[in-house]
C-alpha positions in Angstrom: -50.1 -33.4 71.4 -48.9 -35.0 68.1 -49.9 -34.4 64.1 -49.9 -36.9 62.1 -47.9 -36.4 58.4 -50.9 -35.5 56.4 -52.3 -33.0 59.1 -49.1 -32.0 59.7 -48.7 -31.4 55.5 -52.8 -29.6 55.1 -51.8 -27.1 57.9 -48.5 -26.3 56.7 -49.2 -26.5 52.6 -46.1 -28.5 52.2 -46.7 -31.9 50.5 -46.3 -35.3 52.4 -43.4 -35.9 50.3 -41.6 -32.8 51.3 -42.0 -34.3 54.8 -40.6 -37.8 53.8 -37.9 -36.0 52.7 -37.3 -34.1 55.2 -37.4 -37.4 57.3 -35.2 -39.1 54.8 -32.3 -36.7 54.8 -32.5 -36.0 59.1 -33.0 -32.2 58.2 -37.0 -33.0 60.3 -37.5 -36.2 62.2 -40.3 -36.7 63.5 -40.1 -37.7 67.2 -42.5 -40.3 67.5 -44.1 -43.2 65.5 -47.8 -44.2 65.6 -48.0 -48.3 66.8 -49.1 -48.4 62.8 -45.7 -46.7 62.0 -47.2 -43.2 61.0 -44.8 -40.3 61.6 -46.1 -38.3 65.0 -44.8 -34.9 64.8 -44.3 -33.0 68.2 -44.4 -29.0 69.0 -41.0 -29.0 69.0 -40.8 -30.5 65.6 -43.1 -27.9 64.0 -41.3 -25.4 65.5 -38.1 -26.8 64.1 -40.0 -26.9 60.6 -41.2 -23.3 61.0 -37.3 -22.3 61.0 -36.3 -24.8 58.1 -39.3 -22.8 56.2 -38.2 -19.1 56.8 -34.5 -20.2 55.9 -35.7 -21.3 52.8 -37.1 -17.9 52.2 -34.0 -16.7 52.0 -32.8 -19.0 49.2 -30.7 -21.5 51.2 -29.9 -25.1 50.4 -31.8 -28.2 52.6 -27.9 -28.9 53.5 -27.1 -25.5 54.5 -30.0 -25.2 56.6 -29.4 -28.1 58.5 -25.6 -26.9 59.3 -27.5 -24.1 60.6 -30.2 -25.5 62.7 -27.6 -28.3 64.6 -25.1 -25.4 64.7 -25.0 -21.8 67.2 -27.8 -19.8 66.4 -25.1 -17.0 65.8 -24.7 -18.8 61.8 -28.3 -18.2 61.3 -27.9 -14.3 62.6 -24.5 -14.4 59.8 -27.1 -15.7 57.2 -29.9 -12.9 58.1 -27.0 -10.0 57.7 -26.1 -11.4 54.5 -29.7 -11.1 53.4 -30.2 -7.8 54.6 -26.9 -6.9 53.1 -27.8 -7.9 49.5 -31.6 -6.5 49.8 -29.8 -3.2 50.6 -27.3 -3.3 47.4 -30.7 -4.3 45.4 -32.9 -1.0 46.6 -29.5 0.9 45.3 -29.1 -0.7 42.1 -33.0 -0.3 41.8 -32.8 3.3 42.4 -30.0 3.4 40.1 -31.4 1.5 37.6 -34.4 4.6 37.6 -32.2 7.4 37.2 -30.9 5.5 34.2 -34.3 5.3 32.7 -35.3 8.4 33.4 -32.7 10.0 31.7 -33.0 7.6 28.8 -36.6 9.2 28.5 -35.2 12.3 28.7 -33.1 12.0 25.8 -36.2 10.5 24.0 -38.2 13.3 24.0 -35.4 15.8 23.8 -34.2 14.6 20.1 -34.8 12.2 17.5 -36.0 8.6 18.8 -33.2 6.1 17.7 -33.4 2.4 16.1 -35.2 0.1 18.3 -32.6 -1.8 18.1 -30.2 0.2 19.3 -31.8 1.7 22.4 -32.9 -1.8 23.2 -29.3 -2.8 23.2 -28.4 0.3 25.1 -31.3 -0.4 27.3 -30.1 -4.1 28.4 -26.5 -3.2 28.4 -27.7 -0.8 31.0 -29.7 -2.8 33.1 -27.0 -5.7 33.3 -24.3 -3.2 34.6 -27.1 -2.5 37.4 -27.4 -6.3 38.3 -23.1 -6.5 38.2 -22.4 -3.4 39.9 -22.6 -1.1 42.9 -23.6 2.0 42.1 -19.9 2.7 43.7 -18.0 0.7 41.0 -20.3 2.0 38.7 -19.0 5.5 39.2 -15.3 3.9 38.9 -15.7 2.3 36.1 -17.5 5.7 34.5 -14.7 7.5 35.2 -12.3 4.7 34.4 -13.9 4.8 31.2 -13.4 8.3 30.5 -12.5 8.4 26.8 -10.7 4.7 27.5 -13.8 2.9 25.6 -13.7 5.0 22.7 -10.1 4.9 22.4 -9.8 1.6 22.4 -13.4 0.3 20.3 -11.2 -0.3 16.7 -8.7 -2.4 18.7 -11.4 -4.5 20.5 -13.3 -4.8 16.8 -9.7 -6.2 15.7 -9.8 -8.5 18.5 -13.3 -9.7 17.9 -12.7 -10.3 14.2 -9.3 -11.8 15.2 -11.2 -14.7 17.8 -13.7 -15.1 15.0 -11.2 -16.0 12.7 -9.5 -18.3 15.1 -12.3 -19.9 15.8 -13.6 -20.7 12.4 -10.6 -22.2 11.1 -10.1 -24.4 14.0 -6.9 -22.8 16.2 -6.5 -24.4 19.4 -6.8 -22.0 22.6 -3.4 -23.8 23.5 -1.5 -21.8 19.9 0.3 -19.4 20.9 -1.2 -17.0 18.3 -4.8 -18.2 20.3 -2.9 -17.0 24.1 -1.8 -13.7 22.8 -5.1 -12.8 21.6 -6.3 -13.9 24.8 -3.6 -11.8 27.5 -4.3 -8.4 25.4 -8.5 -8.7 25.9 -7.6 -9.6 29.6 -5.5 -6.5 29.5 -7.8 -4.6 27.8 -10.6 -5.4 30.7 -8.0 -5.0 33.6 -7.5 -1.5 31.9 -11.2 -0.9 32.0 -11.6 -2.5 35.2 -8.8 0.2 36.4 -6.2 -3.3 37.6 -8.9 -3.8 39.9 -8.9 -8.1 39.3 -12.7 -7.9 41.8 -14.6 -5.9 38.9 -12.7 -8.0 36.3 -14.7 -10.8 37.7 -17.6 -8.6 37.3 -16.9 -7.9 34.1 -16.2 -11.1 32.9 -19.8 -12.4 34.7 -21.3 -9.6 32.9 -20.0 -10.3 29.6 -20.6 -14.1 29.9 -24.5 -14.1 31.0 -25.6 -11.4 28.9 -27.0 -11.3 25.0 -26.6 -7.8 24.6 -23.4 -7.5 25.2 -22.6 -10.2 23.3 -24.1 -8.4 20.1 -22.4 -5.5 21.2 -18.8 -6.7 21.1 -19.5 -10.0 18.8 -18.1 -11.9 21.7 -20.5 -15.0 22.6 -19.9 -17.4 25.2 -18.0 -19.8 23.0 -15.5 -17.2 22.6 -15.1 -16.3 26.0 -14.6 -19.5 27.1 -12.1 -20.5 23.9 -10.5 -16.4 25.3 -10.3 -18.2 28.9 -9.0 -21.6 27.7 -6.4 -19.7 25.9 -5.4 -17.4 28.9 -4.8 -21.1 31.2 -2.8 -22.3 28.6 -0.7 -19.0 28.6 -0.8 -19.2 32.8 0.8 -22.9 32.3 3.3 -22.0 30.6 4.4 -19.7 33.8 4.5 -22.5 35.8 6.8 -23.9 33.9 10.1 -22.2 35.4 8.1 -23.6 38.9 7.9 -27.3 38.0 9.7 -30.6 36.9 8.8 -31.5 33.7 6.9 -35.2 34.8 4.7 -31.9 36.9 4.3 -30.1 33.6 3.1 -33.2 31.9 0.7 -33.8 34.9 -0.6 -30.3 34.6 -1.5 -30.6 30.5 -3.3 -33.2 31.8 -6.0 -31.7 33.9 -5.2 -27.6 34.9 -7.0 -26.5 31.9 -9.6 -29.0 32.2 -10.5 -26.6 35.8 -10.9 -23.6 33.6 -14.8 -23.0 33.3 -15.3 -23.3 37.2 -13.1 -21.2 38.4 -14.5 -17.8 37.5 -18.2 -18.5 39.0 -16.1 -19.6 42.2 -14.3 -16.9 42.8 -16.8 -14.7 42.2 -18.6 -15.9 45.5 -16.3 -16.1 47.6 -15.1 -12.3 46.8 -19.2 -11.4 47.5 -18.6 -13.2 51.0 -15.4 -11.1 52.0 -17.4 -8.1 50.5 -19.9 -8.7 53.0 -17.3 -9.8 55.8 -19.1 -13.1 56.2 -16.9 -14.8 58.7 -13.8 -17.5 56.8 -15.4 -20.2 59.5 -18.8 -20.8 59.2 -21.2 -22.2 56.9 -20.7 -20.7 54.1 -17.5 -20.4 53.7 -16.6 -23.3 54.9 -18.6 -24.9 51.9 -17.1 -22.7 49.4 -13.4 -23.2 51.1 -14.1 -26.9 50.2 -15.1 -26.3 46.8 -12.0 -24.0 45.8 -9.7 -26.5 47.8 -11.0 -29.7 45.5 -10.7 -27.0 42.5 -7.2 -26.5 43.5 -6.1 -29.7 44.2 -7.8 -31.3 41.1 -5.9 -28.8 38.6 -3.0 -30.2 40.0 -4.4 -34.5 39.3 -4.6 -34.8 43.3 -1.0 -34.9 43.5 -0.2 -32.9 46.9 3.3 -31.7 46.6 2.7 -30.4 43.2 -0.8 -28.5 45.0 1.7 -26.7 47.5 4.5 -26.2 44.4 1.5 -24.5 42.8 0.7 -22.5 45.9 3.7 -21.1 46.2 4.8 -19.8 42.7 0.8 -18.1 42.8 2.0 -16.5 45.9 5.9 -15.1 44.8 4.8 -14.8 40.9 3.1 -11.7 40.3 2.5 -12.7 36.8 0.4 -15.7 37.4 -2.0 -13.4 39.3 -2.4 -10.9 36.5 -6.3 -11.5 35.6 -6.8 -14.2 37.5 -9.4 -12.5 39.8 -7.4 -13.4 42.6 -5.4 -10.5 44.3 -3.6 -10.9 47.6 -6.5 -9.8 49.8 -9.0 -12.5 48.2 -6.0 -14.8 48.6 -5.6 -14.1 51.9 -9.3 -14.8 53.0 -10.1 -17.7 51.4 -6.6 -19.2 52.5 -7.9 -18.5 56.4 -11.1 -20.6 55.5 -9.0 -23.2 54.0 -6.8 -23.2 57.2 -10.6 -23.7 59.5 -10.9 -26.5 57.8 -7.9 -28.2 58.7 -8.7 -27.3 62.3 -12.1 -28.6 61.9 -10.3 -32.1 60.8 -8.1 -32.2 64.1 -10.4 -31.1 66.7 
C-alpha cells in the first residue's frame, strides 16, 4: 500500500512542502513514483518519517537527524541520554529557581517592600544564574563569593567607568591601556569563578545574554565584546615569543577577527564532555569541525602556523589563563579532532 504526498501530508499535519523538502535534501525519499510522477510513499517510509518527527522533538537539525537515521541506532540512544540529561538539570534548576522565590517572598512580607526596580533586578539576576548554573556550581560560586563580591564592587565600578571612558573617546581594544583593563576583569571573574575557566564561560554567557546584569554592572554587550577584543589582542602578543614575525603579521590579520565565536563554541563542547557525549559521533564530530575551521582560520589557513599555535597553547600556561579552555576541555575536543582524521583515511 502506498500514500500519495497530500494524503501522506493530511494524515501526518506536515505540509506538502515539508515533504518536498524532505525529498529534496534525501533526509525522506519516497520509494516509488506514480506513472504521472506523484511521490508514492511506502510503510517503510512513514515509518522512517515517524522517527525524523520525534528527533525533531528533541530540537535536532534536518542534518543531524539524517546522520542519525543512516548511522547505528546506538547515536540516536547518545541523543535520547543527552535529552534526558538536560530535562534532569532543568527540574533542578526549576526546583531551585522556587526556593529562590520563596525566600524572596519571605523577605517581602518580613520587612519593608523594596523599589520595584530593584527587586525586579534582583529578581532577573536570579533567575539567569538558574538558567547558567547547576545548583552545584551555584553553591560554589556562593561560597566563592563569600565577601569576594563586596570586596571587590568599588574596583569593578572603576572598571566599568574606566571601559566607558575608553569607549567613548574611541581607544582601540588593541591599546595597551584597552588590554590591561581587559586581563584584570578576566581576573576578576576567574577569581569569582574560583580559576575554574568552565564557569568562566558561564559567567561570561551569563553576563553577555542578559539586561539585568548589564544594568547591574553597566557592562552591555558592546563592552564585553570591545573587553574580549582587548583580551585577544593581549593573548597575541604572547604568541609572539612563539612566532616569526611574517607569522605575527599573518596573525594581526585575522586571529582577532575569530574572537566573537569562540566563546559560544566552547561553551558546547564543554556541555558535551559534561554529559560524556562520546568525542566520535554526531555531535561532536560536528562541533570538532567547527572548532577545527575556528582554529585554523585564526591562523589565515596557513597549517604550520595552526600546529605552531597548537603547541605554544599547549606548553604556555599563560595563553590559557581565561581562555575557557583548560587541559581537560583540551584534551577532549583534541580526541574528536583526532576521529576526524580517522574518519578521512578509512
Amino acid at each position: 500500500m502506498f500514500l500519495r504526498i497530500g494524503e501522506l501530508a493530511r494524515r501526518t499535519g506536515l505540509t506538502v512542502r515539508a515533504l518536498r523538502h524532505y525529498d529534496d535534501i534525501a533526509l525522506l525519499v519516497p520509494s516509488a513514483r506514480s506513472s504521472g510522477g506523484y511521490r508514492l510513499y511506502s510503510r517503510k517510509d512513514v515509518a522512517r518519517l515517524y522517527r525524523i518527527q520525534a528527533l525533531r522533538r528533541l530540537d535536532l537539525s534536518l542534518a543531524d537527524i539524517q546522520g542519525l537515521l543512516d548511522n547505528a541506532a546506538g547515536e540516536v540512544s547518545e541523543v535520547v541520554a543527552q535529552q534526558v540529561a538536560q530535562l534532569d538539570r532543568e527540574i533542578l534548576q526549576a526546583s531551585a529557581l522556587r526556593t529562590h522565590l520563596l525566600t524572596v517572598q519571605d523577605q517581602l512580607q518580613a520587612s519593608e517592600e523594596p523599589g520595584i526596580d530593584d527587586w525586579l533586578l534582583a529578581l532577573e539576576s536570579m533567575v539567569a544564574g538558574s538558567k547558567y548554573f547547576s545548583e552545584d556550581e551555584r553553591r560554589r560560586l556562593t561560597t566563592q563569593r563569600g565577601g569576594f563580591t563586596d570586596a571587590v564592587a568599588p574596583e569593578r565600578a572603576e572598571l566599568s567607568a574606566w571601559l566607558q571612558r575608553l569607549v567613548a573617546v574611541g581607544v582601540s581594544p588593541e591599546d595597551p591601556e584597552a588590554q590591561a583593563l581587559a586581563q584584570r576583569w578576566i581576573e576578576l571573574l576567574l577569581e569569582e569563578a574560583g580559576g575554574d575557566e568552565g564557569l568562566l564561560m558561564k559567567l561570561y554567557a551569563m553576563h553577555w545574554n542578559e539586561p539585568s546584569l548589564h544594568a547591574l554592572t553597566g557592562v552591555d554587550r558592546s563592552g564585553i565584546r570591545y573587553i574580549s577584543h582587548a583580551m585577544a589582542f593581549a593573548r597575541l602578543q604572547l604568541y609572539a615569543t612563539h612566532c616569526s614575525a611574517d607569522d605575527m603579521v599573518t596573525l594581526r590579520q585575522h586571529y582577532v577577527a575569530q574572537t566573537d565565536a569562540w566563546p559560544p563554541l566552547i561553551a558546547e563542547v564543554r556541555q558535551q564532555m559534561l554529559v560524556s557525549t562520546p568525542t566520535d559521533g554526531p555531535t561532536m564530530r560536528a562541533l570538532a569541525l567547527r572548532w577545527q575551521a575556528l582554529s585554523l582560520g585564526k591562523a589565515g589557513g596557513d597549517a604550520a602556523l595552526h600546529a605552531k599555535l597548537q603547541r605554544a597553547f599547549r606548553h604556555d600556561a599563560a595563553l590559557r589563563v581565561g581562555s575557557g579552555i583548560d587541559e581537560k576541555l583540551a584534551a577532549y575536543v583534541g580526541q574528536a579532532i583526532a576521529h576526524l582524521g580517522d574518519a578521512s583515511t578509512s
